[in-house]
DRENRO-491311 format. One record per atom (N, C-alpha, C, O, CB): x, y, z; residue in one letter. Coordinates in steps of 0.02 Angstrom, whole numbers, plus 50000, padded with zeros to 5 digits. Glycine has a CB too. Layout:
BEGIN
XYZa...
***
This chain:
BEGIN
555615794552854x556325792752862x556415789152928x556065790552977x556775799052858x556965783952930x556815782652980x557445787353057x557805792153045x556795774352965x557385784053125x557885786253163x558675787853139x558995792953150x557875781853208x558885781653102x559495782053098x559735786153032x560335786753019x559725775553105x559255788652993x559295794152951x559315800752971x559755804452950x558845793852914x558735803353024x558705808053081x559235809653098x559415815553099x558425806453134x559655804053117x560455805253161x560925806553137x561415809253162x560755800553194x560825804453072x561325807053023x561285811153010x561845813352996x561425805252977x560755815953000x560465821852969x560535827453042x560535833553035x559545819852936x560575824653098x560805829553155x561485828853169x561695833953195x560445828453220x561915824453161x562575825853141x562935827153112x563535827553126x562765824653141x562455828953021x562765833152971x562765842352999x563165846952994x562255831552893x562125841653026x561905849753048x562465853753084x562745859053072x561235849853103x562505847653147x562975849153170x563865852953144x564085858753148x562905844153194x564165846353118x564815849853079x564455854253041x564655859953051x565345845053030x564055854053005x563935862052991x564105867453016x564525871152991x563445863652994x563735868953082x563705873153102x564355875153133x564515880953146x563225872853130x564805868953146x565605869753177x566015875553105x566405880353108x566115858753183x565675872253052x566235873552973x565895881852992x566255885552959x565935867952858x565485885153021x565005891852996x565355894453054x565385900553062x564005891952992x565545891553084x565805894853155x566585896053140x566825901353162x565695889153229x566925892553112x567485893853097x567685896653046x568265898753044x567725889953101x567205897552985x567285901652935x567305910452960x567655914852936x566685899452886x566715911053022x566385918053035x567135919253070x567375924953066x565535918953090x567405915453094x567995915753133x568655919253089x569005924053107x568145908053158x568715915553029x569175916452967x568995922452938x569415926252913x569125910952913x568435923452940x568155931852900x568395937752967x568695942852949x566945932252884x568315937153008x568105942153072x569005943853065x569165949753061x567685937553169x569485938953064x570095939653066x570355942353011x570785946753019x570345934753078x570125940252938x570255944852874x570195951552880x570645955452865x569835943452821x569495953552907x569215960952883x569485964652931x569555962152987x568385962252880x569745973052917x570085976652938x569865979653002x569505984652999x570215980152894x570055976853067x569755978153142x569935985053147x570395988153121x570075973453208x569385987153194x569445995253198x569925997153260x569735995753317x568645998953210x570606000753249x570976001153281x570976008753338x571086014653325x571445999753236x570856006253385x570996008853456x571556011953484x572056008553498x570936004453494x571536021853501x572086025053508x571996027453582x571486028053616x572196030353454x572616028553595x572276034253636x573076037453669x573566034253689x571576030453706x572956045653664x573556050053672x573266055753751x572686056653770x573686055353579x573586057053767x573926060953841x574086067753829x574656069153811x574666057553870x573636072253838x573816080153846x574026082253918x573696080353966x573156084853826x574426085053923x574696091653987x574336097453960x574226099353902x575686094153991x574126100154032x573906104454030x574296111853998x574896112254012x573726103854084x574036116953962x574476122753950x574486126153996x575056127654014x574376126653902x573866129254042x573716134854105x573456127954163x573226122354152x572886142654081x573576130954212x573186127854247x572926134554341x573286139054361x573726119154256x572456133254363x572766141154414x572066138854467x571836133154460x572706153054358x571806142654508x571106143254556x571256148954568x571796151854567x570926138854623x570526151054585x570306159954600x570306159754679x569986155254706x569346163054564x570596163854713x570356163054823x569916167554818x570086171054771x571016165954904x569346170054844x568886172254845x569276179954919x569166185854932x568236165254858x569646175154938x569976178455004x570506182654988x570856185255032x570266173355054x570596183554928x571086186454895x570936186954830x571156183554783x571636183554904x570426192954831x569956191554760x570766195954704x570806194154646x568796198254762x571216200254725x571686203454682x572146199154650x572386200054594x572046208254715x572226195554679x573026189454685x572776182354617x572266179354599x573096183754808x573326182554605x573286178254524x573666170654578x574106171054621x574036183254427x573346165554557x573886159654597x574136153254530x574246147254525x573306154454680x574116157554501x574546151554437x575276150154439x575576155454434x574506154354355x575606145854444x576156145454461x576416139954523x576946136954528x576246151554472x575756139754571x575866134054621x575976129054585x576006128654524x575356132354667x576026124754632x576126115854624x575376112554638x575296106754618x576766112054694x574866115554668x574266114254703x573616116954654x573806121354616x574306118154778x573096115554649x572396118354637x572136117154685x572136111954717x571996116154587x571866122254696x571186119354766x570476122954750x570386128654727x571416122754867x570156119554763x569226118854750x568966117154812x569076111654837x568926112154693x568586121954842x568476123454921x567896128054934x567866133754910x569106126854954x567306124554984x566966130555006x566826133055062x566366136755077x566516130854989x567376130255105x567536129755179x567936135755182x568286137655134x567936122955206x567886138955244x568656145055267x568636151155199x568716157155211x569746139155262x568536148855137x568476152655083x568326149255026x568296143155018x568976156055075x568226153854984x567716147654918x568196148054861x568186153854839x566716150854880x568636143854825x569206144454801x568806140054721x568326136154718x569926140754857x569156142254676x568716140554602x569586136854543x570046140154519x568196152254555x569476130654542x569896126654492x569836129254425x569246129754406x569706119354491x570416131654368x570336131754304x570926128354293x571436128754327x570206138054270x570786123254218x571346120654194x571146120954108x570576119854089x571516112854230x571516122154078x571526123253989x572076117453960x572656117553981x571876132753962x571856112453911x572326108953870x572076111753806x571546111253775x572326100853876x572676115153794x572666119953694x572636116053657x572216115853612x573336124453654x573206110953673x573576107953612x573376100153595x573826096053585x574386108353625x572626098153592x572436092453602x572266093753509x572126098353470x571816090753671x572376087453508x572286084053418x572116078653414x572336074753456x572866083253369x571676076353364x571726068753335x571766068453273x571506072753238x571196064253349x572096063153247x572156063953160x571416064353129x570906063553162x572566056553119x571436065753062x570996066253021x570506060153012x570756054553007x571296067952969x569926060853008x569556052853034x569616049253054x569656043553033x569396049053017x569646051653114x569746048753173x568946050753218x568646056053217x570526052053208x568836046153243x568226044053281x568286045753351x568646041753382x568096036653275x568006051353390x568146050053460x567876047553500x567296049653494x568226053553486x567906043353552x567646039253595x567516041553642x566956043653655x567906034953607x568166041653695x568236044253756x568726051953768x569286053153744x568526038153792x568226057553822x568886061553853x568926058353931x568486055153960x568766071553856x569486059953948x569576060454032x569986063654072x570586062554081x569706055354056x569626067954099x570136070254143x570336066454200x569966062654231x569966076054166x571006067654213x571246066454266x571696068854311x572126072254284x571346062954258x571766068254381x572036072654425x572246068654465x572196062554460x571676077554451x572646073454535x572966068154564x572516071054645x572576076954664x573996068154554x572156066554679x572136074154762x572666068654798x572746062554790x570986076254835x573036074354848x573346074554891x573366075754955x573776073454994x573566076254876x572876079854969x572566082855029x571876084255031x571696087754984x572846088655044x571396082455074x570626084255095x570616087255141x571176088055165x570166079455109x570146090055172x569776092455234x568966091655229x568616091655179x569956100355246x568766090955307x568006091955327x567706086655287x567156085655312x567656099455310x567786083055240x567176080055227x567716074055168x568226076055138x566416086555189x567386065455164x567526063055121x567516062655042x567786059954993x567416060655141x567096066455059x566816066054962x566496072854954x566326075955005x566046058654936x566386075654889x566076079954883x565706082654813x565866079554762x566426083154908x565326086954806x564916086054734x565196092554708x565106097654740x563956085654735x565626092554637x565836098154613x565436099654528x565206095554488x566676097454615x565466104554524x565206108954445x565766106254398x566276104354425x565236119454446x565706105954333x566056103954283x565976108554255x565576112554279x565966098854253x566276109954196x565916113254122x566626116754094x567216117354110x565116120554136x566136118754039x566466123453998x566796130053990x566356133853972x566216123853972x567406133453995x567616141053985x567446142453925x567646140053872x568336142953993x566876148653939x566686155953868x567236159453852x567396159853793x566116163053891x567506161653886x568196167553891x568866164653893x568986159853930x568196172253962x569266167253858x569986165953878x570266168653933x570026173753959x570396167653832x570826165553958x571286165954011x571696164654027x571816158654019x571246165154042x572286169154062x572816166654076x572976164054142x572506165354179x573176170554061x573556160054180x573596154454227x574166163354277x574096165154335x574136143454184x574506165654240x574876172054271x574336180154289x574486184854325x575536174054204x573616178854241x573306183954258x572626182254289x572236186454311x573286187954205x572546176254288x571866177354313x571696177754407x572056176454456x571466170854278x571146179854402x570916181754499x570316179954495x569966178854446x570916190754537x570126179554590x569416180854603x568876186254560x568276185554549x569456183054670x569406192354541x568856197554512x568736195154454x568156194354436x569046205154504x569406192954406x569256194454347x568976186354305x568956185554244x569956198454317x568856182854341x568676176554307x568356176654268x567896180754274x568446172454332x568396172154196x568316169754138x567396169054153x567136167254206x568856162454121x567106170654102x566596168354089x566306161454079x566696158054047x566546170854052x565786158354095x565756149254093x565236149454056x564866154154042x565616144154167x565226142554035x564466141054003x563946136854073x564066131554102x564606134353919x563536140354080x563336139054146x562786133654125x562696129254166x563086145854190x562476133454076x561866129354035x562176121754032x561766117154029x561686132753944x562886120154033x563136115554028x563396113654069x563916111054048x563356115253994x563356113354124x563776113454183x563676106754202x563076105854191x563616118754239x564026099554234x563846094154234x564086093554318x564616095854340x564156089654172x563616090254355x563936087554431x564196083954421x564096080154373x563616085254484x564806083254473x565126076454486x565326075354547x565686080054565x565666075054448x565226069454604x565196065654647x565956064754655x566156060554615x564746060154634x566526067754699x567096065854701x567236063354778x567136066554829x567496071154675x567546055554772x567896053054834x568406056754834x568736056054783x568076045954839x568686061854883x569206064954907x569736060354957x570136062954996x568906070754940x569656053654948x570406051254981x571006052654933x571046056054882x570416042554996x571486048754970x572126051254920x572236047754855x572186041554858x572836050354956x572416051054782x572356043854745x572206048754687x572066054754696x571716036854770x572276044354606x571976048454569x571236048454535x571006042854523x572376048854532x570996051954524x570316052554492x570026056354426x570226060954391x569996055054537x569406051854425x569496051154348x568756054654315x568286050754316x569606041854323x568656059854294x568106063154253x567986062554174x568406064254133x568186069654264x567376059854160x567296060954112x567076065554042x566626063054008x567196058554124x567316070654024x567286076653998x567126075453921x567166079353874x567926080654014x566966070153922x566746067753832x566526072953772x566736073153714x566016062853834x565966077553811x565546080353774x566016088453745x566016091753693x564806081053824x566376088953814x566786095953806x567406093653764x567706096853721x567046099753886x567496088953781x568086087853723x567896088353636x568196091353590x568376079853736x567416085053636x567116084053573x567036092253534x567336093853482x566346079753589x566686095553562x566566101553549x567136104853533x567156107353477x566256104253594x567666105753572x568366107753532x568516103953485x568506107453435x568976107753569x568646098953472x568996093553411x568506096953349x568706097053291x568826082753426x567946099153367x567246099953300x567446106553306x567076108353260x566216097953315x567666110653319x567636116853336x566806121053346x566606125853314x568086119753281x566506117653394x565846119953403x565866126453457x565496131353458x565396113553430x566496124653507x566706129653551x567296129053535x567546123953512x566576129353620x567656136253550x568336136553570x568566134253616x568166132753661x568526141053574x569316132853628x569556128753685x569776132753733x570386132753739x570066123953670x569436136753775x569616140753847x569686135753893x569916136953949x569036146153876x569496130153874x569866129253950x569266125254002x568726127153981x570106138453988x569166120754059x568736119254095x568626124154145x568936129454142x568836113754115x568146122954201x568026124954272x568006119154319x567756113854300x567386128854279x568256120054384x567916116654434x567486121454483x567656127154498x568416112754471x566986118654504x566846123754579x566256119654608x565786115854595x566566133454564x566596123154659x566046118154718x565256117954723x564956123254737x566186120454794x564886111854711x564276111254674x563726113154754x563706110154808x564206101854626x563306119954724x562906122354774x562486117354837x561986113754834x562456125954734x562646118054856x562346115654925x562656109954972x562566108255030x561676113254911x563026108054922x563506101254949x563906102655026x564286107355037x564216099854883x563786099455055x564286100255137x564926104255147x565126105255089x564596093155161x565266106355179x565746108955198x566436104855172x566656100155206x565636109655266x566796107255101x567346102455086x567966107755067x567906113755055x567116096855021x568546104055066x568976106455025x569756101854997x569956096855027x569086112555063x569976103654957x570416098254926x570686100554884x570436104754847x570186092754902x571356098154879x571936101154844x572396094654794x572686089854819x572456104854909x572346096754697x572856092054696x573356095054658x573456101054654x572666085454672x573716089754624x574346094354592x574206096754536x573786094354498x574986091054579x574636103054521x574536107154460x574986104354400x575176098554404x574716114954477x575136107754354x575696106454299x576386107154326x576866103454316x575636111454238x576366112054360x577076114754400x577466107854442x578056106854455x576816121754471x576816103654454x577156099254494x577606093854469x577586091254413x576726096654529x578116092054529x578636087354488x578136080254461x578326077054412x579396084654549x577736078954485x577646072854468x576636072654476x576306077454492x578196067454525x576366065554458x575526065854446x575266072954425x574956075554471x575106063854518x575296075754386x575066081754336x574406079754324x574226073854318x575496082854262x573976085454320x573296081854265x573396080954227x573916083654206x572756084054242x573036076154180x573306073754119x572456073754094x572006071654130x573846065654121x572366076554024x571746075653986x571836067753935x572296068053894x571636083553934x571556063053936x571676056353907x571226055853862x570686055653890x571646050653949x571156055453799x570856055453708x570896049253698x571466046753693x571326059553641x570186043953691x570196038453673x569836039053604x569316042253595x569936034253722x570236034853546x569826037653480x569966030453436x570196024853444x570206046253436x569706034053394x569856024153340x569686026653268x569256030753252x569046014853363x570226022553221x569826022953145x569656020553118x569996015753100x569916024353104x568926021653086x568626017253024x568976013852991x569516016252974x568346020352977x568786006452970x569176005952922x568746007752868x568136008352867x569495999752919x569346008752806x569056011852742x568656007052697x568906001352694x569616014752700x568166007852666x567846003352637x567996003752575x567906008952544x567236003352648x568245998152546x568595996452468x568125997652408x567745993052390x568825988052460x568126004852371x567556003652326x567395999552277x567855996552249x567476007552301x566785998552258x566695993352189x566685994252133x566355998952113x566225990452182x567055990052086x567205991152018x566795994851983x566195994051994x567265985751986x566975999451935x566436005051895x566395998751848x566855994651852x566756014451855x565805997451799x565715993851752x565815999951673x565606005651683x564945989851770x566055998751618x566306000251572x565646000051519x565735994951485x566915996151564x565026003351497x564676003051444x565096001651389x565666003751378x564326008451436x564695997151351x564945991251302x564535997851212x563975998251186x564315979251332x565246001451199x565036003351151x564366002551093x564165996651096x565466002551137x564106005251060x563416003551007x563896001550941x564116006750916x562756012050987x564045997450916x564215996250836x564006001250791x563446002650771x563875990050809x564566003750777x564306006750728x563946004250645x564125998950620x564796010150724x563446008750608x563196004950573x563696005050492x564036009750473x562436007150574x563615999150461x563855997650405x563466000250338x562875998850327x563925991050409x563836003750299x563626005650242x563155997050185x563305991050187x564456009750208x562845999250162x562685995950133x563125997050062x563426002250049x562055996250140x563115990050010x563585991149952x563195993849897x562625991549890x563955984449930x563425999249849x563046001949785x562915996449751x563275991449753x563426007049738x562305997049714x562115993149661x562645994549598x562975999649594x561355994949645x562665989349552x563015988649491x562985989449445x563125983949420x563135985849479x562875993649396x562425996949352x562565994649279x563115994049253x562496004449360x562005993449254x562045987049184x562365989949140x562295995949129x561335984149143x562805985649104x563215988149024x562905990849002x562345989849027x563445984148968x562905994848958x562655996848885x562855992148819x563275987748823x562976004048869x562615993048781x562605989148706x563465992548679x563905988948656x561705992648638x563505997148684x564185999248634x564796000648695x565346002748676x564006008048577x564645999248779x565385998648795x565475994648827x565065990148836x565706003048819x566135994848862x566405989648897x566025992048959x565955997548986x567245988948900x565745984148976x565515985149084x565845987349113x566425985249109x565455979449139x565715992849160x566265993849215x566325989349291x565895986549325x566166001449235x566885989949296x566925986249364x566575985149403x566215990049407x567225987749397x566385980749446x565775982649490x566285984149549x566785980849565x565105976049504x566105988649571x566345991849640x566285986349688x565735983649685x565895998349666x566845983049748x566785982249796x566275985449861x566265991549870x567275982449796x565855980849904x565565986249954x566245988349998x566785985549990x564885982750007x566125993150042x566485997150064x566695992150128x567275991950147x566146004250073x566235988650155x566295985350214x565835978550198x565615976650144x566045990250280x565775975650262x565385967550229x564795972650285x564825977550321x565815955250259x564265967350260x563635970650295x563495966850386x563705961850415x562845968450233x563125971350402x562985974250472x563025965650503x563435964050546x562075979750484x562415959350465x562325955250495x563135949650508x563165945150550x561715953150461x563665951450464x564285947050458x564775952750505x565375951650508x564585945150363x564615955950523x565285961550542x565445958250627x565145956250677x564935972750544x566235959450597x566235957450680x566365961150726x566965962150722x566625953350698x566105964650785x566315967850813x566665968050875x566455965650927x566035970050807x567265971550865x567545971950930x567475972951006x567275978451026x567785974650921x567605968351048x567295970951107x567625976151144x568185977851123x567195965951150x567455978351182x567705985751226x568255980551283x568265974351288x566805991651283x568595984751312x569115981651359x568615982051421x568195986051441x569935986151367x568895975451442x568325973551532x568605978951563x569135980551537x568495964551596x568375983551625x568335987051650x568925985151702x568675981651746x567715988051660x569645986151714x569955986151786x569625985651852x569535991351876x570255991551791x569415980451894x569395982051960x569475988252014x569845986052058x569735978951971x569365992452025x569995996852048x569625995752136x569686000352176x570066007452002x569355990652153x569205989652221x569605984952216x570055988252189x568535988452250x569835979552220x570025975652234x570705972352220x570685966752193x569655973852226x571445975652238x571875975152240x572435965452240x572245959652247x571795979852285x572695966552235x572985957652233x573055956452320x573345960052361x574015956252182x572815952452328x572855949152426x572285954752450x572225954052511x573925950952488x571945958752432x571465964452451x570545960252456x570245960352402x571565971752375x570275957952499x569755955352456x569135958152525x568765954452557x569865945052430x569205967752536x568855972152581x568225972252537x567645972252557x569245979852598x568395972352484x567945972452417x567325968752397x566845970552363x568315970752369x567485962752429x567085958852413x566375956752439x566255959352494x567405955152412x565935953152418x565265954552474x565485947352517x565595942052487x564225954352430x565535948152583x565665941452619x565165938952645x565245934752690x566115941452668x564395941352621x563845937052630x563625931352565x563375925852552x563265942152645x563905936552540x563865928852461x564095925552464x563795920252453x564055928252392x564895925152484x565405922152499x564985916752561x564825911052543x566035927752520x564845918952632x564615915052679x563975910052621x564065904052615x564295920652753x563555912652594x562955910052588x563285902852517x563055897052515x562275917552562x563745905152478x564135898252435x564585894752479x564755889052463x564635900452366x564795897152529x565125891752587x564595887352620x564705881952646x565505895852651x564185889552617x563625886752662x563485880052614x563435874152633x562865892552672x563455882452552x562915877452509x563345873852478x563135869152443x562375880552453x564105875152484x564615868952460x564605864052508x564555857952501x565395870952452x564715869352588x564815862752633x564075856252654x564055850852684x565095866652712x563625860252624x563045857052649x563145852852596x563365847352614x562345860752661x563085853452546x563085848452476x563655842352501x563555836252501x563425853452389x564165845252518x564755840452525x564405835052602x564295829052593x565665846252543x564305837152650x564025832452702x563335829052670x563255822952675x563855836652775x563035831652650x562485828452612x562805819852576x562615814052580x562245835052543x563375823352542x563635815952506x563975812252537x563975806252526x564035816252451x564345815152585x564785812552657x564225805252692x564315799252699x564845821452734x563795808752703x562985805552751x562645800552710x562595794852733x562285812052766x562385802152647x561775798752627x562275793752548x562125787852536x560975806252604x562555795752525x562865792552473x563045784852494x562815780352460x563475796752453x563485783252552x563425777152578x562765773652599x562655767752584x563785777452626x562365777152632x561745772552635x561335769452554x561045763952552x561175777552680x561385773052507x560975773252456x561445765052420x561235759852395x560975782452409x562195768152435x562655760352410x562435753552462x562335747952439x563715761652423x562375754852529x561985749452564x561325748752537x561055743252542x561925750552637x561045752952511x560335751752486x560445746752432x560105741652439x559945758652458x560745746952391x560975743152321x561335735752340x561205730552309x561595748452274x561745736252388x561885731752395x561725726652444x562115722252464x562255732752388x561085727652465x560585722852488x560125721352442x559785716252449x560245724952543x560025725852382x559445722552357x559925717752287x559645713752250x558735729352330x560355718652285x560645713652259x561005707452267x561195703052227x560855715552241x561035708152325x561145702452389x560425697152380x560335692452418x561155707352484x
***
């Protein structure tokens, strides 16, 4: 072939590939995008244990504090009432808090995890604290300037939504060996920046099932017709009997009713395979540039040699 066939043949490729790009574009926008939620729990309890006051319950402040300076003070907070609808996918948890006040140190490394035991925010103390899951316990690295901050509790959330654990509730406490810290932020009580637990989730979309196909009944078979049985000499012939039906090879049989769709609704087309679809888009538009490109040369071909 020569160059200027080449060029043609790389500028058919081309709009091709523009028509494949804008088709994938037209499909991506049809098919049902997976939609992105996300809802805001308040806490139900929220309280810390003083170690310095192992009798004394402190639920009710405006403050939590998590501290292992002056005295070693232990964060609990419980969200009960967290839900997501029914297939629903979860993504993200997060806690979040507000600090307000630090001491001794900028940052600090605290324990995460899970509550074993229930508890209340009016009864609990230094003595009587809730049981933890200690096997699960996750560090976390907290900048203690002022401001809010953000944990990711993914795994503990999950586990309540599945009901793998019950929902007692988190821990904070100050992660062993870490420097001299302490820090205080607001509780539920407070007028304003509350912790807030944040549920990022999304739903499938549903996939449109495919038409059941309808088995095409067996014909039933046709009697064959009695033979006709010869006069006698002294009477009258009798009738010859009609067959009952015409035979098997003339019969016509009825077809069964086509099967309803029941995937594929009117303006609905979730149903459909959109790689077949891509792969006959492909081979219309290629066919069509094909004739776009070479059909005129083949008429210059003709009409030089008839020239």
């Amino acid at each position: 072939m020569t160059l200027g066939v080449w060029r043609l043949i790389i500028q058919a490729m081309k709009k091709l590939l523009r028509l494949t790009v804008i088709f994938i574009l037209l499909f991506t926008s049809l098919t049902s995008p997976v939609t992105a939620e996300t809802e805001e729990f308040e806490p139900t309890s929220d309280t810390y244990a003083n170690q310095a006051y192992p009798d004394e319950a402190r639920g009710g402040q405006q403050a939590i504090i998590v501290s292992n300076e002056a005295t070693t003070r232990h964060g609990y907070l419980k969200f009960g009432d967290i839900d997501i609808p029914d297939g629903a996918v979860l993504d993200r948890g997060i806690l979040k808090f507000y600090i307000y006040e630090q001491n001794y140190a900028d940052s600090a490394d605290v324990e995460i995890g899970p509550v074993d035991s229930d508890w209340s925010e009016g009864g609990l103390t230094w003595e009587n604290q809730p049981d933890v899951f200690e096997d699960e316990v996750m560090t976390e690295e907290l900048d203690l300037a002022t401001g809010e901050k953000e944990i990711a509790i993914t795994y503990m959330v999950r586990q309540w939504l599945n009901g793998e654990k019950e929902n007692n509730g988190l821990y904070i406490y100050p992660a062993a060996g870490t420097p001299d810290f302490a820090f205080s932020f607001r509780s539920r009580e407070a007028s304003e920046n509350s912790p807030i637990l944040e549920i990022e989730y999304h739903m499938e979309p549903t996939n449109t099932p495919e038409p059941t196909a309808t088995e095409e009944p067996d014909p039933t078979d046709t009697p064959e017709p009695t033979d006709t049985p010869e006069p006698t000499g002294t009477t009258e012939p009798t009738d010859t009997p009609e067959p009952t039906a015409e035979p098997t090879n003339g019969e016509e049989v009825s077809p069964s009713p086509e099967a309803s769709p029941t995937g594929m609704e009117e303006g609905n087309i979730a149903g459909f395979s959109w790689w077949k679809l891509l792969g006959l888009f492909l081979v219309i538009a290629g066919l069509i540039l094909i004739g776009i490109y070479f059909l005129p040369l083949e008429r210059k071909k003709k009409k030089k040699k008839a020239s």
